[in-house]
C-alpha positions in Angstrom: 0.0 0.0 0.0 2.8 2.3 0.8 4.5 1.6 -2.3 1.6 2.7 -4.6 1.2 5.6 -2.7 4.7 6.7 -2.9 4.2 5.9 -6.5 1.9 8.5 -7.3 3.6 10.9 -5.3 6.4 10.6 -6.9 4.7 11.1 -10.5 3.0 14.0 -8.9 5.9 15.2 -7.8 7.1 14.5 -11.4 4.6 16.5 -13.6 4.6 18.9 -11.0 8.4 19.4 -12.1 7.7 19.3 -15.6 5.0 22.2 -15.3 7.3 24.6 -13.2 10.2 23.8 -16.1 7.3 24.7 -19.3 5.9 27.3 -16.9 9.6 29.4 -16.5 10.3 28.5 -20.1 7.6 30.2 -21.2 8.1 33.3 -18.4 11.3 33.2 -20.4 9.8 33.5 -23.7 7.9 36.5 -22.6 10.4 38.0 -21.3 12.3 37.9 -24.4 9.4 39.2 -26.5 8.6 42.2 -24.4 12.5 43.5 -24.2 12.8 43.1 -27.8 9.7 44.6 -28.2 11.0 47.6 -25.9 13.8 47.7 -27.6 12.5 48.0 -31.0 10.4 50.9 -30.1 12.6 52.4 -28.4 14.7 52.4 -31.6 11.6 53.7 -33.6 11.5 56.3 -31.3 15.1 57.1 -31.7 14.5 57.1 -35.6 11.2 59.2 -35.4 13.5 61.9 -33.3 16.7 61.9 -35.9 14.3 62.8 -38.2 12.1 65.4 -36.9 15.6 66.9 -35.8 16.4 66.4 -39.6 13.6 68.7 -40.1 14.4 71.6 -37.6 18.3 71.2 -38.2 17.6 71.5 -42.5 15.5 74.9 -41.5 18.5 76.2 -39.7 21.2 74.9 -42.0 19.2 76.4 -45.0 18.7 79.8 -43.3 22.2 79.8 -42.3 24.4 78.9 -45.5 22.1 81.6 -47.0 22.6 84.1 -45.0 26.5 83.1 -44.7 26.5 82.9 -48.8 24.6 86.6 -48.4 27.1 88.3 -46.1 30.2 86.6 -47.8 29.5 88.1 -51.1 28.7 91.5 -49.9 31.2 92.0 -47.5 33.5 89.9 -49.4 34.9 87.8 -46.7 35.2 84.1 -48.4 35.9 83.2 -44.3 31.8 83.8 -43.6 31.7 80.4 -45.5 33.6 77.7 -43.0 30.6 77.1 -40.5 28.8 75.8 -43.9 31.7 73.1 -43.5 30.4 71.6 -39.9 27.2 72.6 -40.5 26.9 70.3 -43.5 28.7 67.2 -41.6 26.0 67.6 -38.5 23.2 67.7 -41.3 24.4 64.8 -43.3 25.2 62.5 -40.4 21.2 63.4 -39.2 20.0 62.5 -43.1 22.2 59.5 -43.1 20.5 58.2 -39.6 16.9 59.0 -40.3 16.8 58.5 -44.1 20.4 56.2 -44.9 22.0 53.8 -44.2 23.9 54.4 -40.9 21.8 52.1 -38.8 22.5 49.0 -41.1 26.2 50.2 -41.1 26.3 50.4 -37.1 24.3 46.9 -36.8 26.8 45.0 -39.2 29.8 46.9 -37.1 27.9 45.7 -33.9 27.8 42.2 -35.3 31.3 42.4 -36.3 32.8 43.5 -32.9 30.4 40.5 -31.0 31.8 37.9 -33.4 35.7 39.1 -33.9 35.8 41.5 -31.5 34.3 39.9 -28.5 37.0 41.4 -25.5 35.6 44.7 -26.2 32.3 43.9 -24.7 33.4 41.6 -21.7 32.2 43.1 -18.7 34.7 44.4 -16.1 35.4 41.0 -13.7 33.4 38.6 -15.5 29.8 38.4 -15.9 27.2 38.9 -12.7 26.6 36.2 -10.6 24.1 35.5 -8.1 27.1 35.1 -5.4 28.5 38.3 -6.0 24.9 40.1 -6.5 24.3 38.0 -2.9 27.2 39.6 -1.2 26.8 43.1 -2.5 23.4 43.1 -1.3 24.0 41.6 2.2 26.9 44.5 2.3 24.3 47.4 1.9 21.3 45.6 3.3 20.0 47.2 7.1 16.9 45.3 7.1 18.6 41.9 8.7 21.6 40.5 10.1 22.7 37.2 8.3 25.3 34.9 9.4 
């Protein structure tokens, strides 16, 4: 009698296991979804900025080289026309990130330095661990005193 009732327990116990393992496999999933989901709007976002900047920034640059190009000729000082030279490099690095090609460029980069380049990216003393994240919390922590 004992042994069929350790039997069931046991393959309670069993599924029981096998539900928590599905159950924080798919927390997992969800997890993964919703941060890539953050992070992708967050990057629209980003994008939707650049190019309302783009807007703004091409106003000013266009007001600017004309007046520049305006007081240049009349006062005829060719030196009016070097802030035209920044000027242009801030307004095409803004095109190239709303409208270009600069975000492919700095993903294939990324993907580059993560593949050859990996050393770069190491965190300082290894990855976290729940030991040190355990001991850095029991070193600030007032709430109890643990032995």
């Amino acid at each position: 009698m004992g042994f069929i009732f350790s039997k069931s327990v046991n393959e309670s116990l069993k599924s029981q296991q096998e539900f928590m393992l599905m159950n924080s496999r798919l927390q997992l999933e969800r997890q993964l979804l919703m941060q890539n989901q953050m992070r992708e709007r967050q990057m629209a976002m980003q994008v939707a900025w650049t190019r309302e900047f783009l807007n703004y920034f091409g106003a000013f640059f266009g007001l600017a080289a004309v007046g520049l190009t305006v007081g240049a000729i009349k006062r005829k000082k060719p030196g009016l026309f070097l802030p035209i030279v920044p000027l242009s490099f801030v307004l095409a690095y803004q095109y190239d990130m709303g409208y270009g090609s600069l975000l492919q460029r700095m993903k294939g980069e990324a993907e580059h330095i993560l593949d050859a380049e990996n050393a770069l990216v190491e965190m300082p003393k290894g990855p976290l661990t729940y030991d040190g994240i355990e001991k850095a919390r029991r070193a600030q922590s007032t709430f109890f005193i643990e032995k």
